[in-house]
MOPAC internal coordinates of N, CA, C and O (Angstrom, degrees):
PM7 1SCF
backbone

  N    0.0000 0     0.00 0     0.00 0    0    0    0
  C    1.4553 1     0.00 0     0.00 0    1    0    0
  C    1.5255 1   108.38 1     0.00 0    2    1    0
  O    1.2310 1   118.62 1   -37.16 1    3    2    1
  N    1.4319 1   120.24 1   142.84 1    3    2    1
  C    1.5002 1   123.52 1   177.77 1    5    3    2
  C    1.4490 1   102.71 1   -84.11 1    6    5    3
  O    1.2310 1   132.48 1   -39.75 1    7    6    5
  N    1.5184 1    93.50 1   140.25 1    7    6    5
  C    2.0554 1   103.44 1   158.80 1    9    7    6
  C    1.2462 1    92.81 1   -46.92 1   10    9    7
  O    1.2310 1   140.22 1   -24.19 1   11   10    9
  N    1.7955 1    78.37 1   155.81 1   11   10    9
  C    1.5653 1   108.29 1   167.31 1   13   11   10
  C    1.5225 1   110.00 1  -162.39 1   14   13   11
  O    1.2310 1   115.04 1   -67.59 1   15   14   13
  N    0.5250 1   127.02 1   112.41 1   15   14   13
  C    1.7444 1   149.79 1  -176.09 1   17   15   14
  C    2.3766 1   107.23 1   -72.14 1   18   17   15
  O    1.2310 1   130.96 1   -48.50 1   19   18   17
  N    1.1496 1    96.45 1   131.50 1   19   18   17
  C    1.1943 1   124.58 1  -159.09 1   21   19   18
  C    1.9784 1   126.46 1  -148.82 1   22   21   19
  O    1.2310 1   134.94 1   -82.76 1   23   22   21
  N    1.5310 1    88.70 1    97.24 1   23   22   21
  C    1.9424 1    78.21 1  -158.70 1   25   23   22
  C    1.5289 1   113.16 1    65.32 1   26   25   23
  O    1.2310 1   128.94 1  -131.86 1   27   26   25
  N    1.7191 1   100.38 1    48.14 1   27   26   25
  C    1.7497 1   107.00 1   170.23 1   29   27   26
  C    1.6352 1   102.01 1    35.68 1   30   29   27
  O    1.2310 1   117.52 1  -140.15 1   31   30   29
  N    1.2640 1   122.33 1    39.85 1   31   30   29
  C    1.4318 1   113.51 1   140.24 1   33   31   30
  C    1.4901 1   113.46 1  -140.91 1   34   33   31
  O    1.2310 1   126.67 1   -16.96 1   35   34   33
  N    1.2637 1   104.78 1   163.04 1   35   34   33
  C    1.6490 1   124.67 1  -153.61 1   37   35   34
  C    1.7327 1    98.76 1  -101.46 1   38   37   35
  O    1.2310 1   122.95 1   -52.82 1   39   38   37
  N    1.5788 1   111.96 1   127.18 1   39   38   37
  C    1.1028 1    83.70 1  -172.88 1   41   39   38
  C    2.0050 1    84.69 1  -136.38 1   42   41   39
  O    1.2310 1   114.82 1   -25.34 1   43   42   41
  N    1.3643 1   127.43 1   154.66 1   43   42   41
  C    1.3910 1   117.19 1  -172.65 1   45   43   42
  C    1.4542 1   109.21 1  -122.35 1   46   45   43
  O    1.2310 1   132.59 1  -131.22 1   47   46   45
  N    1.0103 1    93.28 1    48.78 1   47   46   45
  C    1.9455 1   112.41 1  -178.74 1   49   47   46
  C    1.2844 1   122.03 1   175.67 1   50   49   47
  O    1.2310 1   115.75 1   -19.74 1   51   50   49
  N    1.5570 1   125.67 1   160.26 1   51   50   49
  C    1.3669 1   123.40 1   167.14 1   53   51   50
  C    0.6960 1   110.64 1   -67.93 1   54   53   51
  O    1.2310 1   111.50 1   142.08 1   55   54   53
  N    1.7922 1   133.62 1   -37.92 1   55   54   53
  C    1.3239 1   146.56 1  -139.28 1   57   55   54
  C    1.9189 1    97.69 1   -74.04 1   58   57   55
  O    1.2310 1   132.87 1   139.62 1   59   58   57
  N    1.6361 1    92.73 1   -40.38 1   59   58   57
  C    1.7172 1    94.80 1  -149.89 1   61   59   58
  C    1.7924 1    85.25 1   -90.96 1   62   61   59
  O    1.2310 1   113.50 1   171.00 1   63   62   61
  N    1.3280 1   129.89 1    -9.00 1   63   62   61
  C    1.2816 1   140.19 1   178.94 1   65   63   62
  C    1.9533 1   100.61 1   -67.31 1   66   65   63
  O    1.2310 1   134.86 1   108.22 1   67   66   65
  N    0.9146 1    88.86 1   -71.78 1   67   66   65
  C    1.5068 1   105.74 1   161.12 1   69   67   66
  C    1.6120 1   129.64 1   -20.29 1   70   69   67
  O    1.2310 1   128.04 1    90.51 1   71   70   69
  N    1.3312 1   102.13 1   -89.49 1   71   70   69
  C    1.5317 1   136.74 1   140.54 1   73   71   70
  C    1.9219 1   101.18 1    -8.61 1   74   73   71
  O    1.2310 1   118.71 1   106.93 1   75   74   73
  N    0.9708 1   120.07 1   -73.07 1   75   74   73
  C    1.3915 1   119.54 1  -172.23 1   77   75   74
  C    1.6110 1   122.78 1   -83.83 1   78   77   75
  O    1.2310 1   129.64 1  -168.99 1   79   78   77
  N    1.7943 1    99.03 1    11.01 1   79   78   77
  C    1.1902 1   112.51 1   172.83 1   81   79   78
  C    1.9082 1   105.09 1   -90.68 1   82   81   79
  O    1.2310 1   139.24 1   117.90 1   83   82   81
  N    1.3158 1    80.29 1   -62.10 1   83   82   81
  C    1.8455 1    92.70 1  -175.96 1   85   83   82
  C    1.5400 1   102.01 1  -119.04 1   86   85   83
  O    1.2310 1   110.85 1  -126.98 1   87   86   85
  N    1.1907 1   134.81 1    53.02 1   87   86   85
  C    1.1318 1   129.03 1   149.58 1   89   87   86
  C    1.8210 1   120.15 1  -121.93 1   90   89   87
  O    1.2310 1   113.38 1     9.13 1   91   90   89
  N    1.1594 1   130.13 1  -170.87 1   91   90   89
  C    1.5358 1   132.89 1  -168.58 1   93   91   90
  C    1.7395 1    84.55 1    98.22 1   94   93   91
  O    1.2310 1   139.28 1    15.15 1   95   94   93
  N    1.9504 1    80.21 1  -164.85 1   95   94   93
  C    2.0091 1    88.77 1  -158.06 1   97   95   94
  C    1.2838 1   101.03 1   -80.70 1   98   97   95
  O    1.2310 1   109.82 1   133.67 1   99   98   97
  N    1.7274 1   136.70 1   -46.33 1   99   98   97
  C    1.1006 1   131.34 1  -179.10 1  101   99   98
  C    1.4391 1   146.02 1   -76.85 1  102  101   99
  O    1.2310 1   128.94 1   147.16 1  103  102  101
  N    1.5889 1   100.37 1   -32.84 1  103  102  101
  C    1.4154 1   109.38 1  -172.93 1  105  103  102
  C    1.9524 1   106.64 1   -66.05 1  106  105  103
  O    1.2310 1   105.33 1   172.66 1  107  106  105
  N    0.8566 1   144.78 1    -7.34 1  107  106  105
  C    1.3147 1   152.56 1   158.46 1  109  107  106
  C    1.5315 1   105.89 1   -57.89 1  110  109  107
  O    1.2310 1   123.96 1    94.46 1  111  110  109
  N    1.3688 1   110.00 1   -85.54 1  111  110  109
  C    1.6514 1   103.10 1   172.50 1  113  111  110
  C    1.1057 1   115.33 1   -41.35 1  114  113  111
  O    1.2310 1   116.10 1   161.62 1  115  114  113
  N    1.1636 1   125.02 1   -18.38 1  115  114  113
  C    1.9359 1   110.49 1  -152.28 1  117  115  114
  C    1.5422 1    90.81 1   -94.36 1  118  117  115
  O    1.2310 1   121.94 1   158.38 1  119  118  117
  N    1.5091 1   113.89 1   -21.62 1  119  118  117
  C    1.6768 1   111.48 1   178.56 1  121  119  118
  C    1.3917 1   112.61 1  -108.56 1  122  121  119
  O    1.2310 1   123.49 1  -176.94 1  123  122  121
  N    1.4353 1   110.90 1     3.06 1  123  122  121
  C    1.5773 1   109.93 1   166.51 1  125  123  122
  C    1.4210 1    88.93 1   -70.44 1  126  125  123
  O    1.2310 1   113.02 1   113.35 1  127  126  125
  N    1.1008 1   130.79 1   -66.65 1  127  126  125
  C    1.5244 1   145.37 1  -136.76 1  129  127  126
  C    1.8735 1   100.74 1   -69.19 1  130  129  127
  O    1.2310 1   132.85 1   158.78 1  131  130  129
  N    0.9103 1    92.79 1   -21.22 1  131  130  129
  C    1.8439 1   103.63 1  -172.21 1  133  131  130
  C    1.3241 1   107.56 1   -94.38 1  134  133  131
  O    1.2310 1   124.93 1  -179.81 1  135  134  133
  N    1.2989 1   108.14 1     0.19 1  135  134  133
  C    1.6307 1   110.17 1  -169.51 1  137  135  134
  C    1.4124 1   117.03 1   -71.40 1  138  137  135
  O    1.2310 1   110.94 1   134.09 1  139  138  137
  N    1.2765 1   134.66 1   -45.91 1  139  138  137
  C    1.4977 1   137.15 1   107.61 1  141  139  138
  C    1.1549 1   154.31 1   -10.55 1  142  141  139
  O    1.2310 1   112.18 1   110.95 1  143  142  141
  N    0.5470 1   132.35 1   -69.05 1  143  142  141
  C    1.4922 1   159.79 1  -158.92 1  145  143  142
  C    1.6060 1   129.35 1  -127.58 1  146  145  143
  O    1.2310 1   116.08 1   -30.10 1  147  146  145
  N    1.1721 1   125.06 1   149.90 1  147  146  145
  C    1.3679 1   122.43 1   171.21 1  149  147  146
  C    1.6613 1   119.99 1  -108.37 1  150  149  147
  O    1.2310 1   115.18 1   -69.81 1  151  150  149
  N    1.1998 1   126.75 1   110.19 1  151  150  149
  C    1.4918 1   141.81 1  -176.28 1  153  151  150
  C    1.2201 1   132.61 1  -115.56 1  154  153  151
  O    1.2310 1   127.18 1   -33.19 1  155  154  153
  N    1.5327 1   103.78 1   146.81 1  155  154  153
  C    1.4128 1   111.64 1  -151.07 1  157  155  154
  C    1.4929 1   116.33 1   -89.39 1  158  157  155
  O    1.2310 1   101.77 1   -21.70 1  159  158  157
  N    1.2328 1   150.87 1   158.30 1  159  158  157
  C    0.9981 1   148.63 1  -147.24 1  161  159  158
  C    1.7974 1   110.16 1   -69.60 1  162  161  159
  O    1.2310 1   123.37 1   124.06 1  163  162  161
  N    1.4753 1   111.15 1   -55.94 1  163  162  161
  C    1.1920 1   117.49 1   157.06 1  165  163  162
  C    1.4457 1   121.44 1   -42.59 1  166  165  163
  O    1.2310 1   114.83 1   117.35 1  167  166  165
  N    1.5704 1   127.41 1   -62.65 1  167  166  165
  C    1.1978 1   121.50 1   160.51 1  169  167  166
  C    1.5452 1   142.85 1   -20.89 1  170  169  167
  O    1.2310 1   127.64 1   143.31 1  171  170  169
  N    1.3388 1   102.89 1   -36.69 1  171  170  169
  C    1.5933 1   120.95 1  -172.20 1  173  171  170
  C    1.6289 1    85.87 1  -103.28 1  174  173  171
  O    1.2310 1   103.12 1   133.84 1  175  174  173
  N    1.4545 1   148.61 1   -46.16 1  175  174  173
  C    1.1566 1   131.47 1   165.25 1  177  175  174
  C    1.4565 1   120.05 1   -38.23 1  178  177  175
  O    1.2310 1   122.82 1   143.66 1  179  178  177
  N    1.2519 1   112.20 1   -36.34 1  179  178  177
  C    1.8829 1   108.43 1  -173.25 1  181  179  178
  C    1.2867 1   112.21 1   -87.06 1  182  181  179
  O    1.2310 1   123.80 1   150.65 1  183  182  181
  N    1.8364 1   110.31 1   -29.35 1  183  182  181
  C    1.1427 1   103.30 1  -174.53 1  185  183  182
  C    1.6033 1   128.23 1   -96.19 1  186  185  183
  O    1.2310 1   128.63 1  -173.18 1  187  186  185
  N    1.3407 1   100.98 1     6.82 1  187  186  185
  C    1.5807 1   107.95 1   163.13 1  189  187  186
  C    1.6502 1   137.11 1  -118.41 1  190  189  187
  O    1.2310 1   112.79 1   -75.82 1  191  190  189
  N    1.4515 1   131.21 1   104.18 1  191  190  189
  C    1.3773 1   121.21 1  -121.34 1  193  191  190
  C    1.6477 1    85.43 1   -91.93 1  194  193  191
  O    1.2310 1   128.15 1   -37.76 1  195  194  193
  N    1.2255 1   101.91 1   142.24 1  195  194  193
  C    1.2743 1   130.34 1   140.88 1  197  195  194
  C    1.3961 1   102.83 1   105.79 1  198  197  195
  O    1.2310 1   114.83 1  -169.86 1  199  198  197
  N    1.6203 1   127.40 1    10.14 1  199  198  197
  C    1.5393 1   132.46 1   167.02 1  201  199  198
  C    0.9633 1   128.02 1   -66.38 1  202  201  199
  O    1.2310 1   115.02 1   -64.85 1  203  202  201
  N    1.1238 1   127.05 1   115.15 1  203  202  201
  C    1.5061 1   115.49 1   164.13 1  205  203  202
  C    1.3105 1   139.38 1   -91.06 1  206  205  203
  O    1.2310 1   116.56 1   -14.09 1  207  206  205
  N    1.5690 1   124.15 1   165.91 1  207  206  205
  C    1.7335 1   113.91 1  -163.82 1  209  207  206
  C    1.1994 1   105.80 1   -50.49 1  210  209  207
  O    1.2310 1   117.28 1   135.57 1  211  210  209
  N    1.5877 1   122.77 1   -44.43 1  211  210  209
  C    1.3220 1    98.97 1  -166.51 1  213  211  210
  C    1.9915 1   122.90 1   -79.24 1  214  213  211
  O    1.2310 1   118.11 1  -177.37 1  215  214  213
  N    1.4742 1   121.21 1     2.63 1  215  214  213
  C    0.7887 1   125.13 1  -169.66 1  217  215  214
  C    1.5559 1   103.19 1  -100.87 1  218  217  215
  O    1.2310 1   117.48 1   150.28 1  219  218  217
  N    1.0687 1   122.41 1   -29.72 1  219  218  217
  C    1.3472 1   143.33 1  -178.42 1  221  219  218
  C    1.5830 1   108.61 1   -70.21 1  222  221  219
  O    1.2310 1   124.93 1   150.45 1  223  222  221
  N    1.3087 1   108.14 1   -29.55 1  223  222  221
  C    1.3626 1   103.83 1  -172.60 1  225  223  222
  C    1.5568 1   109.57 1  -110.30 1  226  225  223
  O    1.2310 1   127.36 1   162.25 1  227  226  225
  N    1.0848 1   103.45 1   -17.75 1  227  226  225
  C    1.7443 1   111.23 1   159.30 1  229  227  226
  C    1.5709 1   115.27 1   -70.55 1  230  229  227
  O    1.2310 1   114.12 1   138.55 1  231  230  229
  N    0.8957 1   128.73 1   -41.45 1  231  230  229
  C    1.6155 1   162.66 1   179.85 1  233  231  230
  C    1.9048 1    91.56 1   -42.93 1  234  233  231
  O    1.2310 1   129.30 1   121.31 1  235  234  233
  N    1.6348 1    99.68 1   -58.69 1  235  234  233
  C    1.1178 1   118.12 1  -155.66 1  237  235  234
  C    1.7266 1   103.67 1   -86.30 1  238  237  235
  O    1.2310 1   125.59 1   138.43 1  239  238  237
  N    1.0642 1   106.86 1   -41.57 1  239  238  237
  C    1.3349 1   120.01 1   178.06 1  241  239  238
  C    1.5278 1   106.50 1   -59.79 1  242  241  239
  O    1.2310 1   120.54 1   131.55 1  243  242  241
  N    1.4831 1   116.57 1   -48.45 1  243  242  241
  C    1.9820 1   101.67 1   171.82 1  245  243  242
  C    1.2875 1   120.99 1   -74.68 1  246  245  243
  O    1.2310 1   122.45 1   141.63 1  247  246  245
  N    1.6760 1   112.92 1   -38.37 1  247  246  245
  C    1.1814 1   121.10 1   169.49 1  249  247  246
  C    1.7769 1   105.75 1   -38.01 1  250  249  247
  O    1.2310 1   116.47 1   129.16 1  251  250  249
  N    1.5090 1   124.31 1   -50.84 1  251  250  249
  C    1.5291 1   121.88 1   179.33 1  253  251  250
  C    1.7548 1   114.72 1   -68.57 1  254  253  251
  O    1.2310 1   123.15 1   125.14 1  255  254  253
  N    1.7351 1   111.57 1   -54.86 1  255  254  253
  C    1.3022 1   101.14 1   173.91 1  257  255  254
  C    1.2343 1   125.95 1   -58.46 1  258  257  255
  O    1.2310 1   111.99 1   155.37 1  259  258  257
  N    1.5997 1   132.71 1   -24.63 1  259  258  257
  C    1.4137 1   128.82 1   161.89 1  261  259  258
  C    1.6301 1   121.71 1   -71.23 1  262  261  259
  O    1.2310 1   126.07 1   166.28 1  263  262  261
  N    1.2444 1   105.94 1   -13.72 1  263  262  261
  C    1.7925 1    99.64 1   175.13 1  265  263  262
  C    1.0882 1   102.58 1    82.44 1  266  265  263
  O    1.2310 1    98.94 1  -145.19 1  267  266  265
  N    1.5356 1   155.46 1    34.81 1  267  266  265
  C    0.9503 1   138.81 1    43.64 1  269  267  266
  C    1.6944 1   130.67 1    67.62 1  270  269  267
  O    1.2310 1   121.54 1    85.55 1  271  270  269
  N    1.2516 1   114.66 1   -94.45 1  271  270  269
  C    0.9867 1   133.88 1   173.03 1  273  271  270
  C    1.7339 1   122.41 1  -134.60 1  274  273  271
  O    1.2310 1   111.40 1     0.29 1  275  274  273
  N    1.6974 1   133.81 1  -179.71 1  275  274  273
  C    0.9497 1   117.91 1  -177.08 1  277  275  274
  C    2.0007 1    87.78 1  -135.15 1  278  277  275
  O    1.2310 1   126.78 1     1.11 1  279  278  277
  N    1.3496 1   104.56 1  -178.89 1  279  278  277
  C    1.5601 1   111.58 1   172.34 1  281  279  278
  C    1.1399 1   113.92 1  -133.03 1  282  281  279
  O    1.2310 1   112.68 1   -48.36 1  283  282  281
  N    1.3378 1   131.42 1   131.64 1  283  282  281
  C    1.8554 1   125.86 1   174.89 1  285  283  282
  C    1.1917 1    89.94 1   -96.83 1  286  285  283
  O    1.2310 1   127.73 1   -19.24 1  287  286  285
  N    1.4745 1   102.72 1   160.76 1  287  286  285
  C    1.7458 1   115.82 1   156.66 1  289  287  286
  C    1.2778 1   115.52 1  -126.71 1  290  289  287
  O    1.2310 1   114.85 1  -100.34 1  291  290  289
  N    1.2135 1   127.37 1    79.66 1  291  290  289
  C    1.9232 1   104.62 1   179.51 1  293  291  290
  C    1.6768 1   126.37 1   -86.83 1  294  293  291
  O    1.2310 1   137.50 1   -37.10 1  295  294  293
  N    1.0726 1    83.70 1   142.90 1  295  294  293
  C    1.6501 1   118.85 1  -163.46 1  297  295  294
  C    1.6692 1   102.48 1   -62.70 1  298  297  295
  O    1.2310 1   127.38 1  -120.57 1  299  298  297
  N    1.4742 1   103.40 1    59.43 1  299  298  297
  C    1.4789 1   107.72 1   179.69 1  301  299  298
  C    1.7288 1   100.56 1  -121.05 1  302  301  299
  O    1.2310 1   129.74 1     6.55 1  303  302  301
  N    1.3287 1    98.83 1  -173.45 1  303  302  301
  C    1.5452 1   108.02 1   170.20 1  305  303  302
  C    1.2717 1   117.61 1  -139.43 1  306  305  303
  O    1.2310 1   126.06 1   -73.17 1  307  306  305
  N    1.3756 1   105.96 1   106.83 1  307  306  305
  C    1.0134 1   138.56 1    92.33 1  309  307  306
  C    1.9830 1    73.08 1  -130.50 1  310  309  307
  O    1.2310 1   112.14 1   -25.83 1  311  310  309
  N    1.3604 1   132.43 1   154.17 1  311  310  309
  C    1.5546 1   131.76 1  -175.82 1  313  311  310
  C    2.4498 1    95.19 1   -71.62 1  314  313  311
  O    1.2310 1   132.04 1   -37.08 1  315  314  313
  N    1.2925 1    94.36 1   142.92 1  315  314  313
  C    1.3274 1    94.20 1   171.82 1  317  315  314
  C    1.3858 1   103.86 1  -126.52 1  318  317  315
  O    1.2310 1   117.01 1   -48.85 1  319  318  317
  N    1.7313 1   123.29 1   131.15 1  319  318  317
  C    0.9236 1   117.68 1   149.91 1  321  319  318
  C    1.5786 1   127.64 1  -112.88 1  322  321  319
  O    1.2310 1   119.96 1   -14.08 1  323  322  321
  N    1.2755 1   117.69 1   165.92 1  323  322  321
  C    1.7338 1   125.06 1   178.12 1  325  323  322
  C    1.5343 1   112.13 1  -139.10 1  326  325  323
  O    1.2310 1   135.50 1   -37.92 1  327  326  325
  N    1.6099 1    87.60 1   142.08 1  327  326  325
  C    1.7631 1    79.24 1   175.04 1  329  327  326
  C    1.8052 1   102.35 1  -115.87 1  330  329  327
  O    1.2310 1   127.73 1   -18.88 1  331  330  329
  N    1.1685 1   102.72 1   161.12 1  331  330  329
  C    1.3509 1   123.04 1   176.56 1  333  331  330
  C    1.4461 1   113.51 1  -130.68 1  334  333  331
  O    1.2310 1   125.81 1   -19.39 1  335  334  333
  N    1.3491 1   106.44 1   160.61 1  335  334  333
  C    1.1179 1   118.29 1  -170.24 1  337  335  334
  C    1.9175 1   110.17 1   -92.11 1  338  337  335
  O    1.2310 1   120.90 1   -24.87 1  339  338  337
  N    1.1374 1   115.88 1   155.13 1  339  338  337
  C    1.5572 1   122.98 1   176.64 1  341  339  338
  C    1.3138 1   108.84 1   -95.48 1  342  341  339
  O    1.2310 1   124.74 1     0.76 1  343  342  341
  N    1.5626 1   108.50 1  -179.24 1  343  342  341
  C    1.5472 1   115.06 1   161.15 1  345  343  342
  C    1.5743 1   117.69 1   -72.56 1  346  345  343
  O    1.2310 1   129.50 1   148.91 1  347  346  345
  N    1.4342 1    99.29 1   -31.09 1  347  346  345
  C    1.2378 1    96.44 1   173.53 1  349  347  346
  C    1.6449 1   126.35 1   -81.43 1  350  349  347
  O    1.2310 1   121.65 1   171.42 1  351  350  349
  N    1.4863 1   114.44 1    -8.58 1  351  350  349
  C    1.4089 1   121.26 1   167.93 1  353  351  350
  C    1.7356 1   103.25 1   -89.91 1  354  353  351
  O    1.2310 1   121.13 1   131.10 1  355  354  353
  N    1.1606 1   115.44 1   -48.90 1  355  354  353
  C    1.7540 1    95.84 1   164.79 1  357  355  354
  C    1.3721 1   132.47 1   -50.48 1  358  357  355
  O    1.2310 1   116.97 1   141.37 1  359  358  357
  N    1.1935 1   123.37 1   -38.63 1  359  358  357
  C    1.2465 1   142.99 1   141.94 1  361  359  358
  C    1.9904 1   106.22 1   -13.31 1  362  361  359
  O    1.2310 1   132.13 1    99.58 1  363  362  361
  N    1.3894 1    94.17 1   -80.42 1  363  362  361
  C    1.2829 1   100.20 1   166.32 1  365  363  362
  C    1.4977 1   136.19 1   -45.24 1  366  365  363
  O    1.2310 1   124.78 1   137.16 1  367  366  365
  N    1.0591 1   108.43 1   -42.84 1  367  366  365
  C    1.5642 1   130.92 1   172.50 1  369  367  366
  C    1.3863 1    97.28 1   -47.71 1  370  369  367
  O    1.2310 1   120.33 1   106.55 1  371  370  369
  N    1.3235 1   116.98 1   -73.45 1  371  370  369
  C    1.4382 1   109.48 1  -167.73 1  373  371  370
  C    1.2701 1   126.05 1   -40.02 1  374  373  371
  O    1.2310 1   119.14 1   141.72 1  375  374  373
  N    1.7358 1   119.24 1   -38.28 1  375  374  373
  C    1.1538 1   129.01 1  -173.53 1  377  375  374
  C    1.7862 1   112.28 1   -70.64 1  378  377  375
  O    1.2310 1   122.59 1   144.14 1  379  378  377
  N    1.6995 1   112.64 1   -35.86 1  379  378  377
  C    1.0141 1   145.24 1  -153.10 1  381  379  378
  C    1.8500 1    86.71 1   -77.40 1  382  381  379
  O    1.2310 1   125.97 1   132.59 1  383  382  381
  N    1.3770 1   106.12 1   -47.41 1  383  382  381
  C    2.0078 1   121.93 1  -171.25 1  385  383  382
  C    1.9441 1    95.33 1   -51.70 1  386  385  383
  O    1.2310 1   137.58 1   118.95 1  387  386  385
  N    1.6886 1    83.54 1   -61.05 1  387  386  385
  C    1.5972 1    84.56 1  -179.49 1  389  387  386
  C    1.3850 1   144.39 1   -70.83 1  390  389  387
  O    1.2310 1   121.32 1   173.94 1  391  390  389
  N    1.3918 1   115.07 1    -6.06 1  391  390  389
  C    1.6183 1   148.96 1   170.93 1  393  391  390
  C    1.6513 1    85.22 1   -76.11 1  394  393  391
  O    1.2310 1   128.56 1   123.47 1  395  394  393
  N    0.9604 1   101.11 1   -56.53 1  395  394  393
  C    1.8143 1   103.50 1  -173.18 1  397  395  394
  C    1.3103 1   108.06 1   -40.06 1  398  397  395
  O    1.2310 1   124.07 1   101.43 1  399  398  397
  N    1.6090 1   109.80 1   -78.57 1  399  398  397
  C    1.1224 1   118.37 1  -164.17 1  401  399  398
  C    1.6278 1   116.99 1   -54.93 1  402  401  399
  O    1.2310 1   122.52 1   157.06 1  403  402  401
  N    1.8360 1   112.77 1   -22.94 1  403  402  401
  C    0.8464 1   110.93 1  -172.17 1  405  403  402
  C    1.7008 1   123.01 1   -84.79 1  406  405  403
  O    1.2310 1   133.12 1   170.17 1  407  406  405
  N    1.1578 1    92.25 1    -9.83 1  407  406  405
  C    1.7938 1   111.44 1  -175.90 1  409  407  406
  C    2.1445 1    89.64 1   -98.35 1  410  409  407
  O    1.2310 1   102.33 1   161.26 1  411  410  409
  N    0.9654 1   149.94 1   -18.74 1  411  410  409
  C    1.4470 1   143.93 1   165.58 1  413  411  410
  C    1.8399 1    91.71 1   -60.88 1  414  413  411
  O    1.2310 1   123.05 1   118.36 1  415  414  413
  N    1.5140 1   111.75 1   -61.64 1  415  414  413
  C    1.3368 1   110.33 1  -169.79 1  417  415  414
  C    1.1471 1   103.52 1   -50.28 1  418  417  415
  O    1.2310 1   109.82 1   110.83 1  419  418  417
  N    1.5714 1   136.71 1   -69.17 1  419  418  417
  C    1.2502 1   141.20 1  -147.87 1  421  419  418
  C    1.8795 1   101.50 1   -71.41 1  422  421  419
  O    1.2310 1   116.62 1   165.02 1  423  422  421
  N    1.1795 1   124.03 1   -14.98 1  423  422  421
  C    1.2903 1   127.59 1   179.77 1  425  423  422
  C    1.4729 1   116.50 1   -87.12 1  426  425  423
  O    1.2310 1   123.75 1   152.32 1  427  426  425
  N    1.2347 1   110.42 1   -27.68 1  427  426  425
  C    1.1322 1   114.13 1   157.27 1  429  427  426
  C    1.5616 1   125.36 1   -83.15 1  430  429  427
  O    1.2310 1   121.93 1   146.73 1  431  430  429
  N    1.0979 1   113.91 1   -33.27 1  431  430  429
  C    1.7886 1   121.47 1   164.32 1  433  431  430
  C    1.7290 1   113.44 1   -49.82 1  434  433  431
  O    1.2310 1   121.19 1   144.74 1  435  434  433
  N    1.1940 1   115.33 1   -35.26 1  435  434  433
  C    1.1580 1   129.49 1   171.30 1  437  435  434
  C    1.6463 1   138.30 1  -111.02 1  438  437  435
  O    1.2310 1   129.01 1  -140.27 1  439  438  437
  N    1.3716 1   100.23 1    39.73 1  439  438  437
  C    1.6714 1   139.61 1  -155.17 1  441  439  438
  C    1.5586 1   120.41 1     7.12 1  442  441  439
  O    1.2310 1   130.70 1  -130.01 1  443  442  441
  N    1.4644 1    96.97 1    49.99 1  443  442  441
  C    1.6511 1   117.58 1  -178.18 1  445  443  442
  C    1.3353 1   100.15 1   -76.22 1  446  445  443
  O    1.2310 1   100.47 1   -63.34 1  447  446  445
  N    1.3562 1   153.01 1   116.66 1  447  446  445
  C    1.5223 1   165.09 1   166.64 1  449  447  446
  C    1.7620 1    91.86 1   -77.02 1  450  449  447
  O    1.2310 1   127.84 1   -62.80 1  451  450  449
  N    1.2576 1   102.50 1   117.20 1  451  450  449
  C    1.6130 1   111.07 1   142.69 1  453  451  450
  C    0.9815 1   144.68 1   -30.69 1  454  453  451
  O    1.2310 1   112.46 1   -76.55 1  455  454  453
  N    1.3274 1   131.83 1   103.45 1  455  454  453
  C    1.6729 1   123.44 1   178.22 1  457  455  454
  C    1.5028 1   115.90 1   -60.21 1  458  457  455
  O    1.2310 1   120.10 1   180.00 1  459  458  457

């Protein structure tokens, strides 16, 4: 397949096209976690170790401009928002299930014990 460049970057595969959609350290959890359920900003802060606000909210911010995911806001007080997941972040999930399963195998191939 030929490069093709996307947001002035060059990329020489779907795979790595892909990859820079939902890959790095967080955006994976942040759509495991959505796979279910819809969660609140704080929520996804506690439940993923070692993020910080500002990474979390960048995280969240491409996760939304790529479609990805969506954000509610309700019109309460104190304001609450939640994010949920899309078709196109389930989508993801699936791939994300099987990356999973495939990194348990390979951790054990290489006598990595589970935390």
């Amino acid at each position: 397949m030929p490069d093709f460049v996307s947001d002035k970057h060059l990329f020489h595969n779907p795979v790595e096209f892909a990859m820079s959609k939902i890959g790095g350290t967080y955006k994976m959890p942040i759509l495991w976690r959505l796979k279910d359920k819809a969660w609140r900003y704080s929520e996804l802060a506690n439940s993923i170790p070692h993020i910080s606000d500002r990474m979390l909210s960048k995280s969240l911010k491409e996760l939304l401009e790529d479609g990805f995911i969506s954000k509610e806001i309700f019109p309460e007080v104190p304001p609450r928002t939640e994010y949920n997941i899309t078709e196109r972040g389930k989508k993801a999930v699936e791939i994300i299930s099987t990356l999973r399963n495939y990194g348990f195998e390979l951790m054990k191939d290489f006598g990595i014990e589970e935390k």
